[in-house]
Every structure is written in structure tokens, then in C-alpha cells.
C-alpha positions in Angstrom: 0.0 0.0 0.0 0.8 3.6 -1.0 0.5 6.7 0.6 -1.6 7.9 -2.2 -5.1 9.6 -2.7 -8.3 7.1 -2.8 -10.1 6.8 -5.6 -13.5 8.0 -4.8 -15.5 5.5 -3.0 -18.8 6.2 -0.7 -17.9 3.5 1.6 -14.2 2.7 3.2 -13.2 1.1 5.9 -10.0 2.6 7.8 -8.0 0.6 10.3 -5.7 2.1 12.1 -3.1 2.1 15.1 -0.5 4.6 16.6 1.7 3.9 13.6 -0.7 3.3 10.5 -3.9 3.8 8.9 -4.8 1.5 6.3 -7.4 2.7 4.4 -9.7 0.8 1.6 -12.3 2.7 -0.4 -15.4 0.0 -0.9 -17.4 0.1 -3.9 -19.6 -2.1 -6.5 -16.8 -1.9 -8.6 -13.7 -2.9 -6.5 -11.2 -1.7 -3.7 -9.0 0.7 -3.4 -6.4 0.6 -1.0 -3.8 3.5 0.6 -2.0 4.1 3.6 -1.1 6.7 5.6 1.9 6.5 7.7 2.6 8.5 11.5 5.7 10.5 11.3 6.5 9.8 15.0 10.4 9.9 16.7 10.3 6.2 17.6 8.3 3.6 16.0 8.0 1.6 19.7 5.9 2.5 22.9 7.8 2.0 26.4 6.7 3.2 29.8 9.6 3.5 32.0 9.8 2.8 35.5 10.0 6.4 37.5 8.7 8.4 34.4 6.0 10.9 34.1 3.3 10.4 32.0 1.1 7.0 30.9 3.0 5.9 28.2 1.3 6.6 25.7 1.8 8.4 22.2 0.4 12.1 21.7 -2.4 12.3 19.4 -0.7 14.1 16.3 -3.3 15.9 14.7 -1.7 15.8 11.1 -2.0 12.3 11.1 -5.6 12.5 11.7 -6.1 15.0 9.5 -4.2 13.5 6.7 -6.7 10.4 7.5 -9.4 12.7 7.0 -7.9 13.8 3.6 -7.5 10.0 2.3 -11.7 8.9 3.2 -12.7 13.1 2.0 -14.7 11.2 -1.5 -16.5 8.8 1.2 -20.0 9.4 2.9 -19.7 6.2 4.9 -16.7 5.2 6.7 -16.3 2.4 9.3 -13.1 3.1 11.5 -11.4 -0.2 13.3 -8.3 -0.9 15.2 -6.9 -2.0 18.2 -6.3 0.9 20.3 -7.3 4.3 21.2 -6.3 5.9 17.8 -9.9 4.8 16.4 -11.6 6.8 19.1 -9.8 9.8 18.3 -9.6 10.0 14.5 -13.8 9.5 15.2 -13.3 12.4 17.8 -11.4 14.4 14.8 -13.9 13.3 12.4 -17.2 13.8 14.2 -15.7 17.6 14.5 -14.3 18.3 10.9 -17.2 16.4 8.9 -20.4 16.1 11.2 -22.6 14.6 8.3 -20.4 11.6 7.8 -22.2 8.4 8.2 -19.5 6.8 10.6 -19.1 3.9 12.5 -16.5 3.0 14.9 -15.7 -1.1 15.7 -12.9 -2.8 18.1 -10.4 -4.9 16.2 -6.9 -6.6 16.3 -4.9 -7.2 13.5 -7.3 -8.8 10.9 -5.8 -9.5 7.4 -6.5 -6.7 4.5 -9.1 -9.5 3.0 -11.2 -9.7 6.2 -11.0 -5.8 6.5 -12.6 -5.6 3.1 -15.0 -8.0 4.0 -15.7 -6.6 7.1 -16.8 -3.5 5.2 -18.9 -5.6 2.2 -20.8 -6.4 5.4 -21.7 -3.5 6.9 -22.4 -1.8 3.8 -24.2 -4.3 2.2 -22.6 -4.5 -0.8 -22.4 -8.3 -1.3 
């Protein structure tokens, strides 16, 4: 996957984590498929003994917002993941486009096939 623009799907499914946000545009006619990359210091979270602070990465609001740039053709999108990012791009999202038709689901690390098929489900498109 490319950091590229989607082609301009109604439905996409983004899942995403601290580092990545793999983004597929669902439509009648196919999938397309991108990725956005973080741009953070180190690619690995530690909490240290004696340290201040919970361990966890800052939200960096360009990654959100280039995201929000990569699903901008969609009118449905269905956010996954594992951690907290997939609260806060819906946070981001629910602020910067408040007529997108979004859902928000827990998941782990499912394979790009079951994250397309995820999204054929919950959009109903076979």
C-alpha cells in the first residue's frame, strides 16, 4: 500500500493504530487501497519505571487529518483498530465532517481481505 489519494469510493473502511492507517475505499466496482503513515520519533511505545506520564503516544493531529484527507470522496466510513487511535480520528472526524455516516468497531490485527470483507458487510454491498 501507498500513501496515495483514494479513488472516490462512498464507503471505506479505515483501520488504524498509533503507527498506520490503512485505508480501503469499498465500492460495486472494487477496492481501493492506501495508507497513511505517522511521522513519530520512535516507532515503539515504552513506559519507563519512574517516568512521568502514561506511556502513551500524543495524538498528532496531522495524522488525523491527513486520514481525513485519504476517506474526504466517502460518505460512509467504518473506522477499526486495536487501540485508542480509532476513538480519536472519530473524535477528529465527528468535529471536521459532522454529516459523515460513521461507525466505529474494536479490532486486532485482521488480514487486509477480512477488513474488506468486514466493510462488504456492513455496507451491504455483497
Amino acid at each position: 500500500m501507498s500513501e496515495t489519494t483514494l479513488q472516490s469510493h462512498a464507503h471505506a473502511v479505515v483501520w488504524i493504530d498509533h503507527l498506520v492507517a490503512k485505508v480501503f475505499g469499498i465500492g460495486l466496482t472494487g477496492v481501493s487501497t492506501t495508507a497513511v503513515h505517522a511521522h513519530l520519533a520512535s516507532q515503539h511505545l515504552h513506559h519507563k519505571t519512574n517516568t512521568i506520564g502514561d506511556g502513551r503516544v500524543p495524538v498528532d493531529a496531522t495524522f488525523l487529518a491527513r486520514v481525513e484527507e485519504a476517506v474526504s470522496g466517502c460518505s460512509d466510513l467504518l473506522v477499526i483498530g486495536p487501540g485508542i487511535e480509532k476513538v480519536e480520528l472519530m473524535q477528529y472526524l465527528t468535529a471536521e465532517r459532522p454529516n459523515l455516516n460513521l461507525h466505529v468497531e474494536p479490532s486486532d490485527h485482521p488480514t487486509d481481505g477480512e477488513i474488506v470483507a468486514l466493510g462488504r458487510k456492513r455496507f451491504r454491498l455483497g
